[in-house]
NUDRENMI-506832 format. One record per atom (N, C-alpha, C): x, y, z. Coordinates in steps of 0.2 Angstrom, whole numbers, plus 5000, padded with zeros to 4 digits. Each point is the difference from the previous one (the first is absolute). Example, Ala and Ser with C-alpha at 12.3 -4.5 7.8 and 13.67 -1.06 7.14 Angstrom:
// residues 2
506649725039;499650065000;500450065000;499850054996;500450065001;499650055003;
This chain:
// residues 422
480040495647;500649985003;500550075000;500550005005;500550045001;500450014995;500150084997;500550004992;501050005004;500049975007;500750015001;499849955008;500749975002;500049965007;500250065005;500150064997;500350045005;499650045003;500050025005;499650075002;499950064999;499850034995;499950074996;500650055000;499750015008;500850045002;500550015006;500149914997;500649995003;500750004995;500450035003;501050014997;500049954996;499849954998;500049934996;499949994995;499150035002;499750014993;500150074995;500350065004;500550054997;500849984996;500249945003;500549974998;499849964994;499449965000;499749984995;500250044991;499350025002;499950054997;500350044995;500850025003;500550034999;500349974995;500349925003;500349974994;499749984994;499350004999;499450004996;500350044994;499750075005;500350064995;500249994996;500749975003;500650004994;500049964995;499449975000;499849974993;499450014999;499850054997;499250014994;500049964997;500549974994;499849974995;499749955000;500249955006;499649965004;499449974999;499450075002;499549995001;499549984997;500049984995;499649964993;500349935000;500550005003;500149944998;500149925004;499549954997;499949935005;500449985005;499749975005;500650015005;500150045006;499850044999;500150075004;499649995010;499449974996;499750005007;500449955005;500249964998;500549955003;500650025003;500350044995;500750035002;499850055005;499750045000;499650075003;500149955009;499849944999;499649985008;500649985002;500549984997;500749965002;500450045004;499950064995;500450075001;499850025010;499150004999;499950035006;500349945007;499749944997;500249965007;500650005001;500650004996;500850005001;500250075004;499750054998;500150085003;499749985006;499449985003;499650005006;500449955004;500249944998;500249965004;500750045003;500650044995;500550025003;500050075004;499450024999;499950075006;499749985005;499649925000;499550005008;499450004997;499750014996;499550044999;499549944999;500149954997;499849954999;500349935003;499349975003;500249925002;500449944995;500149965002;500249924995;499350004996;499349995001;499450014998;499950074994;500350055000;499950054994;499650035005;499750015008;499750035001;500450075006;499750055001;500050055002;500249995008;500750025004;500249995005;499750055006;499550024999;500150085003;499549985007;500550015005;499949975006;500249925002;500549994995;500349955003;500649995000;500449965003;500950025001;500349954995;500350044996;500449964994;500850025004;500349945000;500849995002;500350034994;500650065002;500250044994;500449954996;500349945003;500549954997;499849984993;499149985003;499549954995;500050064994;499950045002;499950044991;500650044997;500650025004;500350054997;500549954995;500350024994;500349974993;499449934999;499550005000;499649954997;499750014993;500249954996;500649955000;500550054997;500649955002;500650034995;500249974992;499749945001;500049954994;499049994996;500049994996;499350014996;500149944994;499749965001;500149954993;499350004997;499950034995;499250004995;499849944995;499749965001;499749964996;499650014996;500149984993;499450024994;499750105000;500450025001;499950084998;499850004993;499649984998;499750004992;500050084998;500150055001;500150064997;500750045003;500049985004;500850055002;499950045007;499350035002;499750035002;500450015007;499949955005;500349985004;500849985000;500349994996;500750005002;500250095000;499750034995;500050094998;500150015006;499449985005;499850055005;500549975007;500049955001;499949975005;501050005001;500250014995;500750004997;500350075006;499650055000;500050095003;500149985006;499949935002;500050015010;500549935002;500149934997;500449984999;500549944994;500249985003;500349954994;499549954998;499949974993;499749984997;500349944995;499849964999;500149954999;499349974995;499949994993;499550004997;500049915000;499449964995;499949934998;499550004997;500049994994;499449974996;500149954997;499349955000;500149954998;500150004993;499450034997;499950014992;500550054997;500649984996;500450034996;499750084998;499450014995;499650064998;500050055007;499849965004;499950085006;500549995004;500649955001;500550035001;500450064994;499849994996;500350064996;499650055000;499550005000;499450065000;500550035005;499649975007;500450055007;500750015000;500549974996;500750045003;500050054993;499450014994;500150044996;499750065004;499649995003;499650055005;500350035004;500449965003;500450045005;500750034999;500349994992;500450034998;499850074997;499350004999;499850064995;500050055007;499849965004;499650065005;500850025006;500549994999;500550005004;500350065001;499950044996;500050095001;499650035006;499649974999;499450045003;500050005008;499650045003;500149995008;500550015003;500650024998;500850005004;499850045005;499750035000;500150035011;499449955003;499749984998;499549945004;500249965003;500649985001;500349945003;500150025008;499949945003;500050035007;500850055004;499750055003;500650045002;500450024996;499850044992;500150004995;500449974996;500249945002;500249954995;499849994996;500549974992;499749974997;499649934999;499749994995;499949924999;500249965002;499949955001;500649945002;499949944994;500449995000;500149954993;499649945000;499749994994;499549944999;500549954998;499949945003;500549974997;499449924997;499950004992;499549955000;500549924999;499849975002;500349915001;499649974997;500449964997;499449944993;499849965004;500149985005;499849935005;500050035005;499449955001;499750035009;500549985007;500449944998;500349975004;500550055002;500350044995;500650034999;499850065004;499650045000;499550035005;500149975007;499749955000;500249995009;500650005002;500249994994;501049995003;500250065000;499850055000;500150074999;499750025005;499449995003;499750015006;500449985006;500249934998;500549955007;500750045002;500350044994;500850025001;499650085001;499350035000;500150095001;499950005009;500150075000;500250025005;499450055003;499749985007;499350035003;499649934997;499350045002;499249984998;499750004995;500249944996;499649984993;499149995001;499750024994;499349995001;500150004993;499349944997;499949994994;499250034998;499950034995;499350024997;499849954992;499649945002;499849984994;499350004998;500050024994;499250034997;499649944999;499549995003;499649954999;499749974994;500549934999;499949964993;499549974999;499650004995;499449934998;500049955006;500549974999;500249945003;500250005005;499749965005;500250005008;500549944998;500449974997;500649935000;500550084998;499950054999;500650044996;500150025007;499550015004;500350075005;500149955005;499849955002;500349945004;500749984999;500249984993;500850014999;500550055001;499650095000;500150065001;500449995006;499549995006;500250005005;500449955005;499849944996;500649955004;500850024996;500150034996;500350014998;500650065004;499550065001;500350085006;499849985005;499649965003;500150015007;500349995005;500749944998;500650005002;500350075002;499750064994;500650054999;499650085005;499449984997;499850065000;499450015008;500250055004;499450025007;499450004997;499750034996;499450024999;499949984991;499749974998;499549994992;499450035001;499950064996;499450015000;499550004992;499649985000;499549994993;499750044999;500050034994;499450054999;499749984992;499450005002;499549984995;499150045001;499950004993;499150045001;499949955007;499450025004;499849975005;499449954999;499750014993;499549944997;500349954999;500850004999;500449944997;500549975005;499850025006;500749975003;499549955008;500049934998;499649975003;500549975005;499649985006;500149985007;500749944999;500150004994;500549934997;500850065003;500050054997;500650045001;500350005007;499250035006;500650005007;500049925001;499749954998;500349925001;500650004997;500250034997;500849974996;500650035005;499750065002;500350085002;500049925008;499750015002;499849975007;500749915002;500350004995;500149935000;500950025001;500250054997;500650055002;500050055008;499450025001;500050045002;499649995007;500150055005;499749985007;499450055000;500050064996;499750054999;499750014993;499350015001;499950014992;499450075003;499950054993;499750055003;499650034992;499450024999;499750034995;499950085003;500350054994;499950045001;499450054999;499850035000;499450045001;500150004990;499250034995;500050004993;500250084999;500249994995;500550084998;499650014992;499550004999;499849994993;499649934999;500249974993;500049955001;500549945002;500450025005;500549954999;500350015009;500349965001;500249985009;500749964997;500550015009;500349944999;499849955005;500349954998;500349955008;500649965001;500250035004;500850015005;499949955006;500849934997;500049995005;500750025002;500049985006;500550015004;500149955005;500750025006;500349945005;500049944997;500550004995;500449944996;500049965006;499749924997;500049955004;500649975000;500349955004;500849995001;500049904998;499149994998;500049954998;499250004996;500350014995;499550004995;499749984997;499449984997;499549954995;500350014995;500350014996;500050024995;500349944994;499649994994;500049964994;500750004995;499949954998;500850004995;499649994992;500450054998;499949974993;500650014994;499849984994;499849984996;499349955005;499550014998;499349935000;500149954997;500049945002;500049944994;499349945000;499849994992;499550004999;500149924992;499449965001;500149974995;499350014995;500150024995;499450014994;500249954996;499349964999;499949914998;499350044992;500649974995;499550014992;500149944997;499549994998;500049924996;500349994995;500350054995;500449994997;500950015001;500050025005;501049985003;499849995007;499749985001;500049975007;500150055007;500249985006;500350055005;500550054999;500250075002;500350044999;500150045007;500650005003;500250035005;500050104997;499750015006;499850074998;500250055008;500650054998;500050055007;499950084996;499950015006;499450084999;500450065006;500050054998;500350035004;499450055003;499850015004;499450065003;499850044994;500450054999;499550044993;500149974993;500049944999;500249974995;499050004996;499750004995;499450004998;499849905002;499450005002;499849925001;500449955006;500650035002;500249975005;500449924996;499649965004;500549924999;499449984997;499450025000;499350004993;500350004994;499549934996;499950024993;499450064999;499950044994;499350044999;499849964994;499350005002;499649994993;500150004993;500550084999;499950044993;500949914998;500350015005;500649984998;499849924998;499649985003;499749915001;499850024991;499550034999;499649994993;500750014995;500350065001;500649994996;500649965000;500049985005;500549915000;499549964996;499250005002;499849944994;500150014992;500050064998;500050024994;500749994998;500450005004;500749984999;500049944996;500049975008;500149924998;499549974993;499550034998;499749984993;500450024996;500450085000;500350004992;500649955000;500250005006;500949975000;500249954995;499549954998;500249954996;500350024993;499550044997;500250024993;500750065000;500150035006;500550045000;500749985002;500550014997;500749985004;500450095002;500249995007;499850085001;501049985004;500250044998;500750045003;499950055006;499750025000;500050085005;499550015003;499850045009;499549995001;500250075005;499350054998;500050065006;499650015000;499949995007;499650035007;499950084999;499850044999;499750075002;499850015006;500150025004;499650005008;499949915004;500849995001;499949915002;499850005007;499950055003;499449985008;500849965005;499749945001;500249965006;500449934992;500050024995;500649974994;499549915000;499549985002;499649955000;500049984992;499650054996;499650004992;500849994997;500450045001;500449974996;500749964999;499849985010;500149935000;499849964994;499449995002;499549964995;500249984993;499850064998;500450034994;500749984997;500450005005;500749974997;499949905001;499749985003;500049945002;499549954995;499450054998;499749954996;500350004993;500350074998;500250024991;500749965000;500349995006;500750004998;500650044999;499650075001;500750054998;500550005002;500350044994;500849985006;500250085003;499650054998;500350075000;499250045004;500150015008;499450025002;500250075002;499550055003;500250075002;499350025002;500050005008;499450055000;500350075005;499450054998;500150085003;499549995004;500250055006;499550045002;500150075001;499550035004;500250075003;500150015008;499849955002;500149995007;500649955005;500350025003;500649975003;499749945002;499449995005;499949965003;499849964995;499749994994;499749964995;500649974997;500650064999;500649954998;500649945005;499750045005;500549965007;499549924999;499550024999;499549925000;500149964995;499850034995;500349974993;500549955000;500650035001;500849955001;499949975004;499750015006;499849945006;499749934995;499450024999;499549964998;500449954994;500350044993;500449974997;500449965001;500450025006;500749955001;499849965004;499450005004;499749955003;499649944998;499950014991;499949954997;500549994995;500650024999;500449974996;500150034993;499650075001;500150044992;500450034998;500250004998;500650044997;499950074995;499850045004;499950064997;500250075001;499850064999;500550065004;499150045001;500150065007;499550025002;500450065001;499650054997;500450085000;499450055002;500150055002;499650055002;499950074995;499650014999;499950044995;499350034996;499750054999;499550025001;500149984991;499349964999;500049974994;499450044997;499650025003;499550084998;500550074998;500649985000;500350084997;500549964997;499750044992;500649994993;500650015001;500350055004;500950015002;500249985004;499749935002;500349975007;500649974999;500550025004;500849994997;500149915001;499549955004;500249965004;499849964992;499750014995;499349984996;500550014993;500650055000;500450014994;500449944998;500050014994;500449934997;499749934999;499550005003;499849954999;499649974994;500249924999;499749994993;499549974998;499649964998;499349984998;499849925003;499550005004;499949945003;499549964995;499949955000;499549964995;499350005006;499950005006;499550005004;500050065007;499450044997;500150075008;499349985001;500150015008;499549985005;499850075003;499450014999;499450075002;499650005005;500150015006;499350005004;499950065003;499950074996;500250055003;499550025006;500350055004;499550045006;499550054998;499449985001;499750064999;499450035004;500550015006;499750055005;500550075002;499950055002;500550045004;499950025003;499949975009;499850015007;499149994996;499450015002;499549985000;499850034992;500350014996;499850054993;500149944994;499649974996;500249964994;500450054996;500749974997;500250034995;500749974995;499750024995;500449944996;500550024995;500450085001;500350014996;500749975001;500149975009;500549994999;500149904997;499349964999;500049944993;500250034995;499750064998;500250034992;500650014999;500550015006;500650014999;500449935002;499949985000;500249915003;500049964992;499350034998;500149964993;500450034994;500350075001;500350024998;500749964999;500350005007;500749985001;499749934999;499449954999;500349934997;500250004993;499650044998;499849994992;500950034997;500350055004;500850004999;500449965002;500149945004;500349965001;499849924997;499450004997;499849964997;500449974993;500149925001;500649994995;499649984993;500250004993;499349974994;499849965000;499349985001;499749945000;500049985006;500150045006;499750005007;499350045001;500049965008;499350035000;500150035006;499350055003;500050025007;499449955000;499849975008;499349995000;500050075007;499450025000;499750065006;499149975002;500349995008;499449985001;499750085006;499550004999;499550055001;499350015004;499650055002;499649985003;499750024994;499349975000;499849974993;499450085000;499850045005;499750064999;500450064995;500949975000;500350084998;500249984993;499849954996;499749994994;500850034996;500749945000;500450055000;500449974991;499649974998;500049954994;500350074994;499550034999;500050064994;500750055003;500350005007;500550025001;500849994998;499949924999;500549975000;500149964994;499550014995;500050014993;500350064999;499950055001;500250064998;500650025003;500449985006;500650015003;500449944996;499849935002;500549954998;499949974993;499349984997;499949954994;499449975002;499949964994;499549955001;500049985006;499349995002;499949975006;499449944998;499949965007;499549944999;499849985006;499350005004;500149995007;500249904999;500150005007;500549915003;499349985006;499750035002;499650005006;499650065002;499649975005;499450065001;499649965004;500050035009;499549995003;499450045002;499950005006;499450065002;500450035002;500750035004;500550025001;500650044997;500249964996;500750014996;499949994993;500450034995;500049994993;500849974999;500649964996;500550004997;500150004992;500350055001;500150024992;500649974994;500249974997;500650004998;500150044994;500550045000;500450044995;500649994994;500050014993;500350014999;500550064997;500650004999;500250054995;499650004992;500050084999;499750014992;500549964996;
């Protein structure tokens, strides 16, 4: 495949190139090919040089109107390294959103370090233009709805086709053009269906490495487009029905999983001999388990964390949609200095189903770190229970972070562990 969308030696790909320069330090680091392809198609679409498609005009009449200041507005979705608001920052205004707290921070740490660098890069030597990151997507569009010129959004292709579905019903009111960029192994016929339901135009570009976009365009003026929070009922035999809403990138949707079913039943077995006060969720998803959890113990005092917005947006939906009374805070529970996480005092029961994937990689340091922040918030004579996939064998882990341990269940699937303090 082509190492660029631009044509060797065309002014574009000199213009490329150029703002490139201005950052060496760059080039080792994840990301790059993505932000590199961003770079070229925003530079190509505002010289002519390049079609809506990401392909090469040469021989065909592009209308000066359609490309010159394109765009003036830039909203970034999910920049998990910075790379792109860095760059993409050099040509117009920018507007960041990350769903996960951790790489909302990573990128605006990224693009603070790198904010020195490239000062004549900027178009018609301008400086950078300011990244402005928004905690809420919505607050984004409303910032798209009052800017001034041609908005376009660039969302990096999530796991989840419900995540970029809400993505887009969300900007398409705001934004002319959404474009997707994702490796091109990963980005299945499901994307231009979503793109296609907003849009009158959908268009895949030519593979730049490993990775392509797809752009839609000509906002429709009567859209398909889905509403969410999702709502959902999950039926367990021990508390009966359970009103359940999900926000797109929330983990499992309006779904119960397996790991959580086997650790509800180990619940419901110890509950009898235990009288429990306090109940926290570690990573509460779509806030269902610890519904549960509050409604069979009886606590009076519930809390769950996540790291993800839309898992905490879901959470209080789901809660208050069955009558819980609890608090859902955001907060990255895998880092010991999290300020959301301070003060807090000792729960008699903490709920573990930690993640351990990162993009297609098995990896479980960030479970070791999850058990870390229970086994400190854990009150005396509390327990955690940690349910697991029963391969990552996480028993002699959690003996050695939290206290004795005991497993509660075990199938072909999953393992649950209960924990004590020493």
């Amino acid at each position: 495949m082509p190492a660029s969308l631009l044509p060797s030696d065309s002014a574009a790909a000199h213009r490329s190139r150029e703002l490139l320069a201005e950052y060496l330090q760059l080039s080792d680091m994840p990301g790059l090919p993505q932000a590199r392809m961003l770079i070229d198609y925003v530079i190509g679409r505002r010289l002519g040089v390049l079609d809506v498609s990401g392909r090469d005009t040469e021989g065909t009449f592009v209308a000066a109107e359609l490309s010159a200041e394109v765009p003036e507005n830039l909203i970034l979705v999910d920049d998990a390294h910075g790379l792109q608001a860095t760059l993409l920052s050099r040509l117009t205004q920018v507007c960041t959103y990350n769903d996960r707290l951790d790489e909302a921070r990573t990128s605006a740490a990224a693009v603070e370090s790198l904010a020195g660098a490239g000062e004549s890069a900027g178009e018609a030597g301008t400086e950078a233009a300011p990244v402005l990151a928004v905690s809420e997507l919505r607050e984004i569009a409303g910032l798209a709805e009052l800017a001034v010129g041609e908005t376009w959004a660039v969302v990096n292709a999530p796991k989840a086709l419900n995540a970029l579905t809400e993505t887009i019903a969300v900007l398409q009111p705001f934004a002319s053009t959404i474009i997707v960029i994702g490796r091109s192994d990963a980005m299945s016929r499901g994307v231009n269906k979503e793109l296609a339901r907003g849009f009158g135009r959908v268009d895949v570009s030519p593979g730049v490495g490993k990775h392509r976009l797809i752009i839609g365009s000509r906002p429709l003026s009567s859209p398909s487009l889905p509403e969410f929070p999702r709502r959902g009922v999950i039926s367990h035999r021990g508390v009966g029905e359970l009103e359940v809403r999900a926000h797109g990138a929330c983990f499992s949707g309006t779904k119960s999983d397996e790991g959580s079913e086997l650790l509800i039943d180990s619940l419901l077995g110890l509950l009898p001999g235990e009288a429990l006060e306090s109940v926290l969720d570690l990573g509460c998803g779509n806030g269902w388990l610890l519904t549960v959890a509050m409604r069979a113990s009886g606590a009076n005092t519930g809390l769950g964390v996540d790291v993800s917005k839309a898992a905490v947006a879901s959470a209080r939906a789901t809660t208050e949609a069955n009558g819980v009374d609890v608090d859902i805070i955001l907060g990255d529970a895998a880092d010991r200095e999290e300020p959301a996480l301070a003060g807090l005092g000792g729960f008699d029961l903490i709920l573990l189903n930690p993640p351990f994937h990162q993009g297609t990689a098995i990896e479980t340091e960030t479970a070791a770190a999850l058990m870390a922040t229970a086994a400190e918030h854990l009150a005396p004579g509390g327990q955690v229970l940690t349910v697991f996939n029963s391969h990552l064998r996480y028993r002699d882990r959690l003996e050695s972070i939290i206290g004795p341990s005991r497993q509660l269940a075990r199938n072909k699937k999953f393992t649950v562990i209960a924990s004590r303090r020493d």
